[in-house]
N, C-alpha and C positions, 0 to 999 in steps of 0.2 A: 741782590744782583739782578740788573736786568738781560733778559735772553732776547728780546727785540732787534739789538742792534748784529746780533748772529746771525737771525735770521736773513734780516736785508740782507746783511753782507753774501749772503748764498746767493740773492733771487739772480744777481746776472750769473754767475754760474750756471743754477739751474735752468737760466735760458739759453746759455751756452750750449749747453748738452743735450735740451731738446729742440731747436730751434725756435722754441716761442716765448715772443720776451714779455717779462712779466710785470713790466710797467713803460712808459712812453719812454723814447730816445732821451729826451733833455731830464729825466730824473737819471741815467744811467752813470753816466760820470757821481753822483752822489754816493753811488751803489759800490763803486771798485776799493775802497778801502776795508779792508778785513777786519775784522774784530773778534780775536780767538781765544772762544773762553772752555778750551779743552785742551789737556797734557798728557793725553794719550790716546790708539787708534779709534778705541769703543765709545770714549765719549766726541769723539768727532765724528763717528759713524752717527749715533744721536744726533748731535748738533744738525750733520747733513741733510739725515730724513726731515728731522721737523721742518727745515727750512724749506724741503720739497714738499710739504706738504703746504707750509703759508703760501707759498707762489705758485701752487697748481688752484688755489680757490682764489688768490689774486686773477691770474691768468682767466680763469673760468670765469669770473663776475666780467672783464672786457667781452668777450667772447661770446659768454653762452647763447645770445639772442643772432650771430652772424655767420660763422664758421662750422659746418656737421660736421666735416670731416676733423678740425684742429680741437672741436668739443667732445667728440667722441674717442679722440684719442688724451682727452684730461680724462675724463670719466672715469678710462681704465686704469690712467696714470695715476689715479686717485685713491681707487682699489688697490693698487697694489701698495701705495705709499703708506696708504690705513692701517694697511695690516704688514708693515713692517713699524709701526711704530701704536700701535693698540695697548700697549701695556703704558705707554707716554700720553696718549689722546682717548682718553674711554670715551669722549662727545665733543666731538668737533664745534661745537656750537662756544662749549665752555672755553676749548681752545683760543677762540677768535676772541670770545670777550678777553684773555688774558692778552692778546697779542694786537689789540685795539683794531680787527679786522672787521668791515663791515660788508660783507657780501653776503646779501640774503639773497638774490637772485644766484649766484653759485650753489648756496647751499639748499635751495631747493633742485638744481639743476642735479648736485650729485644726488639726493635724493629720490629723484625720479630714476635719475641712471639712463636717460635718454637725451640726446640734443635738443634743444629746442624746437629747431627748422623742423625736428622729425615730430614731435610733437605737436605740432598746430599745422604742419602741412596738409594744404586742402587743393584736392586739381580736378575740379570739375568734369575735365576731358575724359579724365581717366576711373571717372564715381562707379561705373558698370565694373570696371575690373578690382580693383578695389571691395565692393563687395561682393564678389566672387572671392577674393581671398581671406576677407574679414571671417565668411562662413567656414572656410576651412580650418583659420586658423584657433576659431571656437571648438570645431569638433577635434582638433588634432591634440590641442591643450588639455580638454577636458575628457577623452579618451586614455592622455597619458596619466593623467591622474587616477582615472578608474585602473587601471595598470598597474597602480601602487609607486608610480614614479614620484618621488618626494624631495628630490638633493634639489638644493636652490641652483647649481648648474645645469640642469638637466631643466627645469621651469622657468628658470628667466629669460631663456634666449625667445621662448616661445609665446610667452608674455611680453615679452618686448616685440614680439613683430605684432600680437592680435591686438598690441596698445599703438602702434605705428598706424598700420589699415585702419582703427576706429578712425584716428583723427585722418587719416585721407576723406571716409567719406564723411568723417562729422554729419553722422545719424543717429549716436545712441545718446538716449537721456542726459542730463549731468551727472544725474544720479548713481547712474552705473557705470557712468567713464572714472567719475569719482573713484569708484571704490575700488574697480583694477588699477588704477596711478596710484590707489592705495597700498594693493599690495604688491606694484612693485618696489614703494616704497621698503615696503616689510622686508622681501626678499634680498633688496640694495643694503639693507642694514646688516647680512646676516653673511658668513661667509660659505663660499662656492661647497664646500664639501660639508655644510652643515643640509637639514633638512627638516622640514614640516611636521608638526606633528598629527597625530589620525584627523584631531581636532581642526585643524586649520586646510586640512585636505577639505573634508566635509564642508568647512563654512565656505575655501574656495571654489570648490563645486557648486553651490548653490548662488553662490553670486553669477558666475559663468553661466550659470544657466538661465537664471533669471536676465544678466543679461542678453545673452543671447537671445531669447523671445522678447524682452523690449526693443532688440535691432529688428526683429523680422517687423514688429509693430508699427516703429517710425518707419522703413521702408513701406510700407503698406500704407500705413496715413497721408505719403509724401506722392503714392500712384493713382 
């Protein structure tokens, strides 16, 4: 039995209810015939989420590169779709191959867990304030962790802004920008009330810090 033709059948739906539609106007009209392969509430409740889930990475692969504000609200629409349907999708990746979905550009995008725009965003005017806040947001992160703060909601929010200001001033190594898009890769994979372990505190610590002094250094080399 194929579950392809379920899904479509949601995607205008799904763009009904959030406003963004999840393929161009002239496929829509192909979109409006239903095809229901469930005979009671719970397996329609499945059927729904999965289908919220193919059309928020549809959505997201148009998208990711143009829209902060319509991308930043799939992200979280993302998260929450993931983890109502976690026991159905243990790897999104595996998902798409079954559902013939090719968005590698989305699925890096939910995997960083940032917009694009916000990620490559560079403004020259603004390089002096920017890092003024890059510095803070190194000391603010890697304080809370000396703290013992460890829940991935409590670290992402703060890793997502000290990963926003690098790329404002696009100063630091590849090397070390790499490795915190790394870990908020880590943190984007893991859910909000889970957390770190002593291990992974330690090794984020020393990445933080080590990058942190390779940004004082490329400032330094750049005056």
């Amino acid at each position: 039995m194929s579950s392809t033709p379920a899904s479509f059948s949601y995607l205008t739906a799904y763009g009904s209810r959030t406003g963004l539609s999840p393929s161009p106007p002239e496929f829509n009209s192909a979109l409006d015939e239903e095809v229901r392969l469930y005979t009671n509430n719970k397996d329609r409740e499945k059927y729904e989420n999965l289908a919220d889930v193919y059309a928020i990475i549809v959505t997201m692969e148009h998208l990711e590169k143009a829209y902060t504000p319509s991308c930043a609200k799939l992200i979280a629409q993302y998260k929450t779709a993931m983890n109502l349907v976690s026991d159905l999708i243990p790897d999104v990746e595996q998902f798409m191959k079954e559902y013939k979905l090719k968005c590698p550009a989305a699925v890096n995008r939910f995997k960083i867990g940032v917009p694009a725009t916000i990620e490559h965003s560079i403004d020259p005017i603004k390089s002096a304030k920017y890092v003024a806040e890059t510095v803070s947001h190194f000391i603010t992160l890697m304080d809370a962790l000396k703290l013992n703060m460890k829940a991935v909601d409590e670290i992402h929010p703060m890793l997502s802004d000290l990963m926003q200001s690098l790329n404002n001033v696009s100063s630091l190594p590849a090397e070390y920008e790499a490795k915190i898009r790394n870990w908020l890769i880590t943190l984007n994979s893991m859910k909000a009330i889970d957390e770190i372990n002593e291990e992974q505190v330690r090794q984020l610590l020393f990445d933080l810090e080590n990058a942190h002094n390779a940004f004082y250094r490329s400032l330094s080399d750049k005056s």
